[in-house]
PyMOL Python script that loads the backbone (N, CA, C, O; Angstrom):
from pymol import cmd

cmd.read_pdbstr("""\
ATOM      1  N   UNK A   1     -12.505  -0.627  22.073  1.00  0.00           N
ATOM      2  CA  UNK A   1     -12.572  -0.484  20.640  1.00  0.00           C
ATOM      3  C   UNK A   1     -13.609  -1.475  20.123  1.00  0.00           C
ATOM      4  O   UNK A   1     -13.492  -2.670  20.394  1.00  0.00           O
ATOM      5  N   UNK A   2     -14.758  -0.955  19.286  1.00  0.00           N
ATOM      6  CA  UNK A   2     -15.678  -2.166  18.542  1.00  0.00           C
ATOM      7  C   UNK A   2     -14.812  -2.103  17.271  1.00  0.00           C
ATOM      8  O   UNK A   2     -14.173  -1.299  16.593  1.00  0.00           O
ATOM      9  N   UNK A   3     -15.247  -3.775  17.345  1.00  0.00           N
ATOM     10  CA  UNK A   3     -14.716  -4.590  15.824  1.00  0.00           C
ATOM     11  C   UNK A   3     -16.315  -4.926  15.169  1.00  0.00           C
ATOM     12  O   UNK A   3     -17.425  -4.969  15.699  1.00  0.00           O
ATOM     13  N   UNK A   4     -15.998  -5.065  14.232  1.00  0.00           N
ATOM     14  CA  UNK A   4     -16.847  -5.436  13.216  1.00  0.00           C
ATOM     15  C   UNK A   4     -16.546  -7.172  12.749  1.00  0.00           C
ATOM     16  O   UNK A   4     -15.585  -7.610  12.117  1.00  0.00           O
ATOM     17  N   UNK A   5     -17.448  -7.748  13.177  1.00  0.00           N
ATOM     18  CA  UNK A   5     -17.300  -8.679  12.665  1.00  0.00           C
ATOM     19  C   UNK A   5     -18.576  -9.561  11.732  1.00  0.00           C
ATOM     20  O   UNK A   5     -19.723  -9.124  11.640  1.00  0.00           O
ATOM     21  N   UNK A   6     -18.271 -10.417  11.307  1.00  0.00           N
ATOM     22  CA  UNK A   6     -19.863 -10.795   9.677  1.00  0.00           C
ATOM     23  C   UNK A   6     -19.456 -12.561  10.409  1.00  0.00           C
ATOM     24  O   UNK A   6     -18.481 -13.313  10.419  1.00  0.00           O
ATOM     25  N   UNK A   7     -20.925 -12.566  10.966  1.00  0.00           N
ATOM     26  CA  UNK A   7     -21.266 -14.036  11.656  1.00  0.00           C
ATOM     27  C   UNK A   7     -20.510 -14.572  12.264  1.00  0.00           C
ATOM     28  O   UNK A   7     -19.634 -13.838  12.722  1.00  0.00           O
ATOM     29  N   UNK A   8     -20.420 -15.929  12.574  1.00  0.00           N
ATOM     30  CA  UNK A   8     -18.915 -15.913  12.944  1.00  0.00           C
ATOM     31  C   UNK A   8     -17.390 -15.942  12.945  1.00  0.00           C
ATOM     32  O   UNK A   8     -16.562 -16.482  13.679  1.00  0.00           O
ATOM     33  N   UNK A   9     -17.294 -14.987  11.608  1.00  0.00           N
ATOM     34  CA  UNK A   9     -16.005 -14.711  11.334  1.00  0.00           C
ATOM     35  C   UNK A   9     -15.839 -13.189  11.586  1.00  0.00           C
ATOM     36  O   UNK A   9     -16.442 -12.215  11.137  1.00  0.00           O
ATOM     37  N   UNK A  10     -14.589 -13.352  12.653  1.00  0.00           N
ATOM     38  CA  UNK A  10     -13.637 -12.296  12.879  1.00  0.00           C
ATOM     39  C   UNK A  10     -13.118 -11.354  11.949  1.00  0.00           C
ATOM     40  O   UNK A  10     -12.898 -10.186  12.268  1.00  0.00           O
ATOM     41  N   UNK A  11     -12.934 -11.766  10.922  1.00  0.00           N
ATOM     42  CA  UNK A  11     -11.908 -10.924  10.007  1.00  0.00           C
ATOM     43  C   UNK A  11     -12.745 -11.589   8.798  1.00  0.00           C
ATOM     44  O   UNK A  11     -13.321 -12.676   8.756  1.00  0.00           O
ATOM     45  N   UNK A  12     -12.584 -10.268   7.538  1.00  0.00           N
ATOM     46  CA  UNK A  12     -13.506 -11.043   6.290  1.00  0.00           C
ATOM     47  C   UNK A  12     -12.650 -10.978   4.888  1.00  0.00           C
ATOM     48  O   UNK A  12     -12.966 -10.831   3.708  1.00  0.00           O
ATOM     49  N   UNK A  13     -11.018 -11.214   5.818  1.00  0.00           N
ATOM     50  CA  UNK A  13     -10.241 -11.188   4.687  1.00  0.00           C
ATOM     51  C   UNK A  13      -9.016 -12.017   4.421  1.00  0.00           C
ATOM     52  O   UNK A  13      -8.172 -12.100   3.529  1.00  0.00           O
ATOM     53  N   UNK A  14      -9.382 -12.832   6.049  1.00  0.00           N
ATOM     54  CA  UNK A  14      -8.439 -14.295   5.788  1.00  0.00           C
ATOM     55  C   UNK A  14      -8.519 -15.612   4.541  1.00  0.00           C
ATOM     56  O   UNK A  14      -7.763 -16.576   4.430  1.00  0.00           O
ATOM     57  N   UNK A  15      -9.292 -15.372   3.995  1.00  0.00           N
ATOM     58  CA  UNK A  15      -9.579 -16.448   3.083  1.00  0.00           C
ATOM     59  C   UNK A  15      -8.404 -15.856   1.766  1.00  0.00           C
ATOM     60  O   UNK A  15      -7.626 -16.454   1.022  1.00  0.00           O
ATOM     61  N   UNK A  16      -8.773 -14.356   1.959  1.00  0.00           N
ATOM     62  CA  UNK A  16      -8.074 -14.089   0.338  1.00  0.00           C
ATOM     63  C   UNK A  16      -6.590 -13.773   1.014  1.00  0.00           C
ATOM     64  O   UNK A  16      -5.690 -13.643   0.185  1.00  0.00           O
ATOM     65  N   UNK A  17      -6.209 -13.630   2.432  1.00  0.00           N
ATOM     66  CA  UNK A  17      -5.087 -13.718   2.909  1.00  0.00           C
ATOM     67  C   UNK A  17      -3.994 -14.982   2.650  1.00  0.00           C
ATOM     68  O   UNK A  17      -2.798 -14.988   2.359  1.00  0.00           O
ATOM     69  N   UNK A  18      -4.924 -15.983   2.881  1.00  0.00           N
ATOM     70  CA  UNK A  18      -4.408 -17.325   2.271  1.00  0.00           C
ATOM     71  C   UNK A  18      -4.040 -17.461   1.099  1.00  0.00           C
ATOM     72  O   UNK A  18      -2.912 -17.878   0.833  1.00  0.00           O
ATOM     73  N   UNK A  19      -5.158 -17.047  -0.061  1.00  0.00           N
ATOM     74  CA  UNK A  19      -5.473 -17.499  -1.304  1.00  0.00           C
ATOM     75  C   UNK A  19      -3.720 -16.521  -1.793  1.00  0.00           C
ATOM     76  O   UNK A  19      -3.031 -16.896  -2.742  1.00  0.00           O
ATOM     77  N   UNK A  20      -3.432 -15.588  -1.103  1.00  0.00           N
ATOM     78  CA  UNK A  20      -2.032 -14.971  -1.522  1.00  0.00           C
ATOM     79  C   UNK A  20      -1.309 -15.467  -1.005  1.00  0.00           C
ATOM     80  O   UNK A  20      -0.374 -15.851  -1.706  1.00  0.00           O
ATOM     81  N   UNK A  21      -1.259 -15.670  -0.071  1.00  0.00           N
ATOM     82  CA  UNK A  21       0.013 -16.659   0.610  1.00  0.00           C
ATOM     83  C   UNK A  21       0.421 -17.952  -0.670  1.00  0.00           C
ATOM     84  O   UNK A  21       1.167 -18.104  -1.637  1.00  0.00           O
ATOM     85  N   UNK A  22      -0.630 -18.683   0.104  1.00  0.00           N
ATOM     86  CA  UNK A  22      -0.377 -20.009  -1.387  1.00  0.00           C
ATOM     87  C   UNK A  22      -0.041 -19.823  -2.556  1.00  0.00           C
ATOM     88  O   UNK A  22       0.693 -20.691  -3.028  1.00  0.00           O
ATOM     89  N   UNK A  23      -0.376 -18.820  -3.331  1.00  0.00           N
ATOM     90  CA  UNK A  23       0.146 -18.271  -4.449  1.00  0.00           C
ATOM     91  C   UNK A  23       1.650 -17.600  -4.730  1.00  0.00           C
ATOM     92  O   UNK A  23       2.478 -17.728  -5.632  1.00  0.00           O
ATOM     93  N   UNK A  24       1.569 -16.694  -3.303  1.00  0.00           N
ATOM     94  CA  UNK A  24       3.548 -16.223  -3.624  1.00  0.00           C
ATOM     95  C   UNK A  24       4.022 -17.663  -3.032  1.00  0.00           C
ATOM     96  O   UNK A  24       5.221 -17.408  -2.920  1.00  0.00           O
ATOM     97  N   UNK A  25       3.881 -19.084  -2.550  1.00  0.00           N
ATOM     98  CA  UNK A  25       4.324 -20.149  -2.164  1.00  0.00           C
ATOM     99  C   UNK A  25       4.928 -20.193  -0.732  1.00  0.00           C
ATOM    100  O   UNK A  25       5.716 -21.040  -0.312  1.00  0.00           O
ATOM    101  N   UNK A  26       4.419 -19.133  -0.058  1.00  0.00           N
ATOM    102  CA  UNK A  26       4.975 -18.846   1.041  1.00  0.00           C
ATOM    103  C   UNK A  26       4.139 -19.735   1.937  1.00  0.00           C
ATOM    104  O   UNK A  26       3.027 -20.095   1.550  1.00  0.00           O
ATOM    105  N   UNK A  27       4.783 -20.239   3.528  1.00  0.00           N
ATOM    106  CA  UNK A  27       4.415 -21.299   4.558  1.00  0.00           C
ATOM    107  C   UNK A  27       3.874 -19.855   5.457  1.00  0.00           C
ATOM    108  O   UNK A  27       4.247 -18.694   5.286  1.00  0.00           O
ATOM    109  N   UNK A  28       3.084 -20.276   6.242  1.00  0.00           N
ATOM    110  CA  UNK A  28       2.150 -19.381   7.245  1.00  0.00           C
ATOM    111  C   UNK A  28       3.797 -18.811   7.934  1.00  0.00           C
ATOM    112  O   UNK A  28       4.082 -17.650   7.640  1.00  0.00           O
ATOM    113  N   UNK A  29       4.810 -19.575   8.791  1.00  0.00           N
ATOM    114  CA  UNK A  29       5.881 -19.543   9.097  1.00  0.00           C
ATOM    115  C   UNK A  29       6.462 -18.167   8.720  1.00  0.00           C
ATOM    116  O   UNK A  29       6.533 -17.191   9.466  1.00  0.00           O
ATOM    117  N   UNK A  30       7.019 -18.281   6.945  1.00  0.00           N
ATOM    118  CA  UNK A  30       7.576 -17.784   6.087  1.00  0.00           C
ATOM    119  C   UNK A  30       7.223 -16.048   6.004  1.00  0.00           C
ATOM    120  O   UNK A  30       7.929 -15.141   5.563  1.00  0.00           O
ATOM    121  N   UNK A  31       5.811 -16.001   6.630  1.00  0.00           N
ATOM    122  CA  UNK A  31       4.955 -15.008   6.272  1.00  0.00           C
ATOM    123  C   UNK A  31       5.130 -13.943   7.505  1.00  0.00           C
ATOM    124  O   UNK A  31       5.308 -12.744   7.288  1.00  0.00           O
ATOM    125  N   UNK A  32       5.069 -14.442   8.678  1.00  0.00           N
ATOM    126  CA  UNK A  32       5.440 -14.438   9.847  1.00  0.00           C
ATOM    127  C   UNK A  32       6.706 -13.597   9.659  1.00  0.00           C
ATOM    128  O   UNK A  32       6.678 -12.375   9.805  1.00  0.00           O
ATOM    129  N   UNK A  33       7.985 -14.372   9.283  1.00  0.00           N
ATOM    130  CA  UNK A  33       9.006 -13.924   9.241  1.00  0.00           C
ATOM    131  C   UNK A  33       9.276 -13.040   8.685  1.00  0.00           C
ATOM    132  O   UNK A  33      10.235 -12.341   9.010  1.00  0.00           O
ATOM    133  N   UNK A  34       8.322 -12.729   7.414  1.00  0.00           N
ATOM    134  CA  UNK A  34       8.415 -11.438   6.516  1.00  0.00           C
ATOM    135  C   UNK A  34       7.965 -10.281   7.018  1.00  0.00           C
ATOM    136  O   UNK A  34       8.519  -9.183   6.966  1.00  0.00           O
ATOM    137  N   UNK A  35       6.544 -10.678   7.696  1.00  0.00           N
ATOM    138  CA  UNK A  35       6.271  -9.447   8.341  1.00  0.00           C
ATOM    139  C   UNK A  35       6.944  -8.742   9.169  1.00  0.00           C
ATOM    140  O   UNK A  35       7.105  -7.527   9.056  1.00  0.00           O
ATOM    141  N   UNK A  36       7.399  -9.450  10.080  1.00  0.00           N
ATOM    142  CA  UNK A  36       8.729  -8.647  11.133  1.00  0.00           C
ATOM    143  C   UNK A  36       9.352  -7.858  10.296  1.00  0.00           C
ATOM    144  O   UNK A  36       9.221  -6.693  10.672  1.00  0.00           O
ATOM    145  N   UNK A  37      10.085  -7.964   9.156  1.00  0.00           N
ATOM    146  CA  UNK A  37      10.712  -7.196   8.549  1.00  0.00           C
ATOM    147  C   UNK A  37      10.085  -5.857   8.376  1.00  0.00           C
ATOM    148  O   UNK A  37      10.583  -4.736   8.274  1.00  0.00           O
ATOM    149  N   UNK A  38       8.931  -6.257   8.370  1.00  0.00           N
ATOM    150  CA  UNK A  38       7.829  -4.721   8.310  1.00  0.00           C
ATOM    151  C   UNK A  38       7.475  -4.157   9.871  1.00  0.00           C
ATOM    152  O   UNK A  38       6.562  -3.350  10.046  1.00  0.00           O
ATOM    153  N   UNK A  39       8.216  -4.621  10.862  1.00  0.00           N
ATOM    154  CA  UNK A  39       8.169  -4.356  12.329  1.00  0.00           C
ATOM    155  C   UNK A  39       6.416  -4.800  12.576  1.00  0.00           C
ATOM    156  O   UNK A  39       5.779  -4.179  13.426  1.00  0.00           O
ATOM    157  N   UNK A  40       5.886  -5.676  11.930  1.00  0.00           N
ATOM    158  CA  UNK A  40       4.312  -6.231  12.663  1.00  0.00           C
ATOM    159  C   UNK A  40       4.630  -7.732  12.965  1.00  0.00           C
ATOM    160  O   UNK A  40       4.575  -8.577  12.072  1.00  0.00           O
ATOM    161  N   UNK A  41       4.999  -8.061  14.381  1.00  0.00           N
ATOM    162  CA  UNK A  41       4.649  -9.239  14.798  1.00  0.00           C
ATOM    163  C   UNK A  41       3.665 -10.343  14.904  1.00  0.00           C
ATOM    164  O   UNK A  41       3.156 -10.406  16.023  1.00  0.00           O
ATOM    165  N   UNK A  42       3.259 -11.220  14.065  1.00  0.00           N
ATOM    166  CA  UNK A  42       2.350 -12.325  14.405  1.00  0.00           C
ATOM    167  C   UNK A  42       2.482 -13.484  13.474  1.00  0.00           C
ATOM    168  O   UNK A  42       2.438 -13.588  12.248  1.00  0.00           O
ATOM    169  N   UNK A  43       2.679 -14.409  14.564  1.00  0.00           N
ATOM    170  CA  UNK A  43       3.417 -15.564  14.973  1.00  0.00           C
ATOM    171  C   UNK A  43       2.350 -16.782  14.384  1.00  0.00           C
ATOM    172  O   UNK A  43       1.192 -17.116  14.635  1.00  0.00           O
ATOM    173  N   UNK A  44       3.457 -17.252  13.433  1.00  0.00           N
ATOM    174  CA  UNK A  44       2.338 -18.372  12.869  1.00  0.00           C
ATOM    175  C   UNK A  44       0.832 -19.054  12.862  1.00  0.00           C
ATOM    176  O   UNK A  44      -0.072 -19.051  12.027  1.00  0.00           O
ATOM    177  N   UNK A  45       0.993 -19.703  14.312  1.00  0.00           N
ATOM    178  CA  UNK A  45      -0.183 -19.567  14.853  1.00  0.00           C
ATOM    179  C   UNK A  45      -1.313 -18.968  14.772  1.00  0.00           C
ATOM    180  O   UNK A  45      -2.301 -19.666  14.543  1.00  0.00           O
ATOM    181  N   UNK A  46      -1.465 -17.561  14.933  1.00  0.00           N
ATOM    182  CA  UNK A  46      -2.489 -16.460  14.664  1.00  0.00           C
ATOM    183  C   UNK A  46      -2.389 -16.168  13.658  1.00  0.00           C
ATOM    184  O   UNK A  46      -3.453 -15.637  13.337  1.00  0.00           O
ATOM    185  N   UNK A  47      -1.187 -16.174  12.224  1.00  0.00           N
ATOM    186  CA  UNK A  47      -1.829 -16.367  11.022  1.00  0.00           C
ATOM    187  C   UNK A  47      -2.922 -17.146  10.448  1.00  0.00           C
ATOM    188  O   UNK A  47      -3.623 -16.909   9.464  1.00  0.00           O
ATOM    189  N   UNK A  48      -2.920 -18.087  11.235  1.00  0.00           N
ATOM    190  CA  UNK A  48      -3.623 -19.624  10.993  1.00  0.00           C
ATOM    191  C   UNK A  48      -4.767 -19.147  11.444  1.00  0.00           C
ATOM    192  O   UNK A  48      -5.713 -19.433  10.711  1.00  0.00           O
ATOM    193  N   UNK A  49      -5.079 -18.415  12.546  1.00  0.00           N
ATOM    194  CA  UNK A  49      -6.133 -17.776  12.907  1.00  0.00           C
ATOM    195  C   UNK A  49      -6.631 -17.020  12.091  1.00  0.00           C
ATOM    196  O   UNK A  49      -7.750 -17.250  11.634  1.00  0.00           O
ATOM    197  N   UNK A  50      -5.845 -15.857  11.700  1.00  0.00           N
ATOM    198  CA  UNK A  50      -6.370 -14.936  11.007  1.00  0.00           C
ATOM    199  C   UNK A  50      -7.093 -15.626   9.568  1.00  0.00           C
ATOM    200  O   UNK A  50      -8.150 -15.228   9.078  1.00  0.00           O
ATOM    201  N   UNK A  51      -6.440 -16.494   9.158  1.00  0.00           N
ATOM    202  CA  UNK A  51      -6.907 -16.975   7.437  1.00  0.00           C
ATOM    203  C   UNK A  51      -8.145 -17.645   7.805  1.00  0.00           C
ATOM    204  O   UNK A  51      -9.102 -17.342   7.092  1.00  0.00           O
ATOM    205  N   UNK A  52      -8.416 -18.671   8.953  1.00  0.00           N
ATOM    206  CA  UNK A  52      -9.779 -19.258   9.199  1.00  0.00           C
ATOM    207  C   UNK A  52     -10.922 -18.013   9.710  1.00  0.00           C
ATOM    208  O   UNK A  52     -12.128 -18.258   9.709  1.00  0.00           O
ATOM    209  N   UNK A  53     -10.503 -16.981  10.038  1.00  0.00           N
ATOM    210  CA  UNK A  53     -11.022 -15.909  10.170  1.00  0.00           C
ATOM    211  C   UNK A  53     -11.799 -16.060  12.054  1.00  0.00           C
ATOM    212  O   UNK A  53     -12.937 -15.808  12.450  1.00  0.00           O
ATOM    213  N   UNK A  54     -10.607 -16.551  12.779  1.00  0.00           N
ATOM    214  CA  UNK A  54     -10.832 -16.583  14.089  1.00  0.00           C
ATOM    215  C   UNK A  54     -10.164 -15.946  14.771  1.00  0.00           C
ATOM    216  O   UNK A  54     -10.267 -15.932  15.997  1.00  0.00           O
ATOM    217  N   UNK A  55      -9.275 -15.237  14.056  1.00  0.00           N
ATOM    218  CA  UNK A  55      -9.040 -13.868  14.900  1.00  0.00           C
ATOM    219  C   UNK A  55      -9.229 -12.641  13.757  1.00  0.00           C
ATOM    220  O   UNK A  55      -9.295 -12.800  12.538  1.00  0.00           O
ATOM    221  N   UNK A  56      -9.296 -11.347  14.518  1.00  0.00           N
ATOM    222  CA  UNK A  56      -9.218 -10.174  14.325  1.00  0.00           C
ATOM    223  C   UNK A  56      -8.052  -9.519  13.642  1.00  0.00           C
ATOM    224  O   UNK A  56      -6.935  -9.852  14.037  1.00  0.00           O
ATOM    225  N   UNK A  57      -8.131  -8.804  12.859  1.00  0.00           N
ATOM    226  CA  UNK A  57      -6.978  -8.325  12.128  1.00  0.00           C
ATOM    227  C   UNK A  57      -6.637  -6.799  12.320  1.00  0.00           C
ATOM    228  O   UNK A  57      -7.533  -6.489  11.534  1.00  0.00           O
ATOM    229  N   UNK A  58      -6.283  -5.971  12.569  1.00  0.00           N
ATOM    230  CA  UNK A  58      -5.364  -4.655  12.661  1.00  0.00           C
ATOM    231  C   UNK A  58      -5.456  -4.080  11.726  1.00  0.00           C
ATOM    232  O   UNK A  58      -5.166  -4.866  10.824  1.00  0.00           O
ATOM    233  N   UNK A  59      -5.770  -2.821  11.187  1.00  0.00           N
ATOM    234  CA  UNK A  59      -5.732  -1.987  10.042  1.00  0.00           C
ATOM    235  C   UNK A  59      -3.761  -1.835   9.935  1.00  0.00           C
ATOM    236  O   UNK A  59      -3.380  -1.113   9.014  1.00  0.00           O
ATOM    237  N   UNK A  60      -2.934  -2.309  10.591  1.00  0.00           N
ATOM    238  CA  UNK A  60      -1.395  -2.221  10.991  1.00  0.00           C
ATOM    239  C   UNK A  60      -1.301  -3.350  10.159  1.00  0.00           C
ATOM    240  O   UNK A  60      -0.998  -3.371   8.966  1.00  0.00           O
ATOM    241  N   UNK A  61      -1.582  -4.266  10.885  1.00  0.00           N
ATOM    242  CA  UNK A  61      -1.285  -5.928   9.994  1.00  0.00           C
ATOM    243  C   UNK A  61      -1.577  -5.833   8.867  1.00  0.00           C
ATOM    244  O   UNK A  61      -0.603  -6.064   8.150  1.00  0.00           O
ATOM    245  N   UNK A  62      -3.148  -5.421   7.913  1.00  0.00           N
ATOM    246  CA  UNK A  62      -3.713  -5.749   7.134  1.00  0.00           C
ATOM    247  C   UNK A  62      -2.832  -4.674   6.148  1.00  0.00           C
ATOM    248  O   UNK A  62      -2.724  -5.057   4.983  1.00  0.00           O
ATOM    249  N   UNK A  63      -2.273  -3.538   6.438  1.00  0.00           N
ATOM    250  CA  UNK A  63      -1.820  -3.137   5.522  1.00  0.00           C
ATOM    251  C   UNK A  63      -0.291  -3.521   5.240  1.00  0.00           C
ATOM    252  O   UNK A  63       0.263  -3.267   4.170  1.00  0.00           O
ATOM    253  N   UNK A  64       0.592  -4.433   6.778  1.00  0.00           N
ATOM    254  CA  UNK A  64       1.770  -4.872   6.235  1.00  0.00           C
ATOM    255  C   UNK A  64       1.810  -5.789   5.273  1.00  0.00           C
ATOM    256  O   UNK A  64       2.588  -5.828   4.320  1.00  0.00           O
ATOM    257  N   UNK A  65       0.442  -6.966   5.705  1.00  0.00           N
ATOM    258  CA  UNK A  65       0.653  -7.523   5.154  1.00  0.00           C
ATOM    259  C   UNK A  65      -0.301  -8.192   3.568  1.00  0.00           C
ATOM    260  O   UNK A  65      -0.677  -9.310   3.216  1.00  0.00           O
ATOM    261  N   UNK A  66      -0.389  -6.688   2.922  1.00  0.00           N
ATOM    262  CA  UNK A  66      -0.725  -6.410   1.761  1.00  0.00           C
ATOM    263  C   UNK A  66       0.884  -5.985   1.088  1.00  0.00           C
ATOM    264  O   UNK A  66       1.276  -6.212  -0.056  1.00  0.00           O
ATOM    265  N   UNK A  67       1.508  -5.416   2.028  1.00  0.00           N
ATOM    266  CA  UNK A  67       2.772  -5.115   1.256  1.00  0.00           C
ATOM    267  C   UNK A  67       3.791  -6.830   0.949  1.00  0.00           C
ATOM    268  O   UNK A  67       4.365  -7.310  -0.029  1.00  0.00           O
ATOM    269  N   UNK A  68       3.596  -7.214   2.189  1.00  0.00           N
ATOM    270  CA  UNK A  68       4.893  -8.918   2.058  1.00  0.00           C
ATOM    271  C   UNK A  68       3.746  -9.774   0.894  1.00  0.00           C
ATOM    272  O   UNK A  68       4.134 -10.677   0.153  1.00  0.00           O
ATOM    273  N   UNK A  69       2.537  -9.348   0.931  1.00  0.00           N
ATOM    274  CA  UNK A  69       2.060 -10.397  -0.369  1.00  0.00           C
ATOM    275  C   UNK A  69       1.534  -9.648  -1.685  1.00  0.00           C
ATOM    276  O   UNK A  69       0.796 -10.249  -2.465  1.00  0.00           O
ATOM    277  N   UNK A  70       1.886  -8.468  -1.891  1.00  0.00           N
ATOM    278  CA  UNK A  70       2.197  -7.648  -2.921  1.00  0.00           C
ATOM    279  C   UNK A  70       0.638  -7.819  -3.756  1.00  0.00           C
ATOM    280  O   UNK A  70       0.352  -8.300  -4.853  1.00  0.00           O
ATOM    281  N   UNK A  71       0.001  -7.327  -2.918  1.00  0.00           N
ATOM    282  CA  UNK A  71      -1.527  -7.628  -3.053  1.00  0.00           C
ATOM    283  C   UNK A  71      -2.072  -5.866  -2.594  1.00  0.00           C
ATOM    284  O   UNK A  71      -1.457  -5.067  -1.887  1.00  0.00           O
ATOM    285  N   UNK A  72      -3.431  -5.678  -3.300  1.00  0.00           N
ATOM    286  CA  UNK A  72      -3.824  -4.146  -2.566  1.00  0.00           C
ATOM    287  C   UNK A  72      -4.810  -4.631  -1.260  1.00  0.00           C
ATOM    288  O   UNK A  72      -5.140  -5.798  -1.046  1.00  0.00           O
ATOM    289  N   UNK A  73      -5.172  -3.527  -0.495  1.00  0.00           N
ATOM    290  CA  UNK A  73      -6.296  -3.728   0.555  1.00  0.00           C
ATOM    291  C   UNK A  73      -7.471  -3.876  -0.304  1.00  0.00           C
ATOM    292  O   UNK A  73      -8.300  -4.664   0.151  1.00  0.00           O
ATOM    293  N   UNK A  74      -7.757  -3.354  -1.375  1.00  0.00           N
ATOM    294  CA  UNK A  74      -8.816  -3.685  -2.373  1.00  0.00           C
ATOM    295  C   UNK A  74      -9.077  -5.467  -2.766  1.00  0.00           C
ATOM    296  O   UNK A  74     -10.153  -5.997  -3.041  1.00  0.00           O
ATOM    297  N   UNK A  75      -7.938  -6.014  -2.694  1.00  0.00           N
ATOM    298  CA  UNK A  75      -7.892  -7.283  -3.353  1.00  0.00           C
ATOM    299  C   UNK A  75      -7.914  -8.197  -2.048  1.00  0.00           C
ATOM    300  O   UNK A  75      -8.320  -9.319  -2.347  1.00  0.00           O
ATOM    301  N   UNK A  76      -7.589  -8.067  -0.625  1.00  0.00           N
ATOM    302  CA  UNK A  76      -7.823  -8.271   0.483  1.00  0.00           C
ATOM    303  C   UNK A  76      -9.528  -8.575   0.817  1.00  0.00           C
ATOM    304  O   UNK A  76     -10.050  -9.540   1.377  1.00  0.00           O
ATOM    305  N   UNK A  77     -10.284  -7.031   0.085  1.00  0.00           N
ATOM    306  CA  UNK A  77     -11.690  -7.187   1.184  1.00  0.00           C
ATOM    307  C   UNK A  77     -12.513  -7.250  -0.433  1.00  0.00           C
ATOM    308  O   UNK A  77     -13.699  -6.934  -0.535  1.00  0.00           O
ATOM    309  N   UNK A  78     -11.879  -7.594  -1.343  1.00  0.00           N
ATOM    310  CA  UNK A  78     -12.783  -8.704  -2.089  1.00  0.00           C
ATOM    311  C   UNK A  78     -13.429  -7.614  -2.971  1.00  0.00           C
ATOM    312  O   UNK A  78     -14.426  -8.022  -3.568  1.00  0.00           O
ATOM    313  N   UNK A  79     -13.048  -6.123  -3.232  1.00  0.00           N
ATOM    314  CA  UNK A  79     -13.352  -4.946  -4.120  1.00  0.00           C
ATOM    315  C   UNK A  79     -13.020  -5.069  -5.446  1.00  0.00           C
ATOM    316  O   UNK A  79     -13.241  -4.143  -6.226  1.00  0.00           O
TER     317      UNK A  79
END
""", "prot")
cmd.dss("prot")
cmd.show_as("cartoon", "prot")
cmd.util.cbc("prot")
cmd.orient("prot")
């Protein structure tokens, strides 16, 4: 599978992934835990990844977790 990635960032939507997190007051942890509820696993850690934009993100993930931070995919990739 090719990914798309813009220099050296992986993903070009961890920054505003964060910028929602911090805002609903939720811990990378917290976020983690929510998502499971949406059956998408990833584990603190690689949140931390994903927001510095050093890992890759899932059209699966990116849309769970537009739902646990009540955000659109529009407001994600910065539209």
């Amino acid at each position: 599978m090719s990914r798309i990635i813009d220099g050296n960032r992986n993903n070009i939507t961890g920054e505003r992934i964060k910028n929602a997190r911090v805002k609903m007051r939720l811990s990378q942890k917290k976020l983690s835990e929510k998502l499971e509820l949406e059956a998408v696993y990833i584990c603190r850690g690689s949140i931390s990844r994903v927001e510095s934009g050093e890992r890759t993100v899932t059209d699966i993930e990116l849309d769970a977790i537009s739902k646990v931070l009540n955000v659109s995919l529009n407001d994600l990739f910065g539209r």
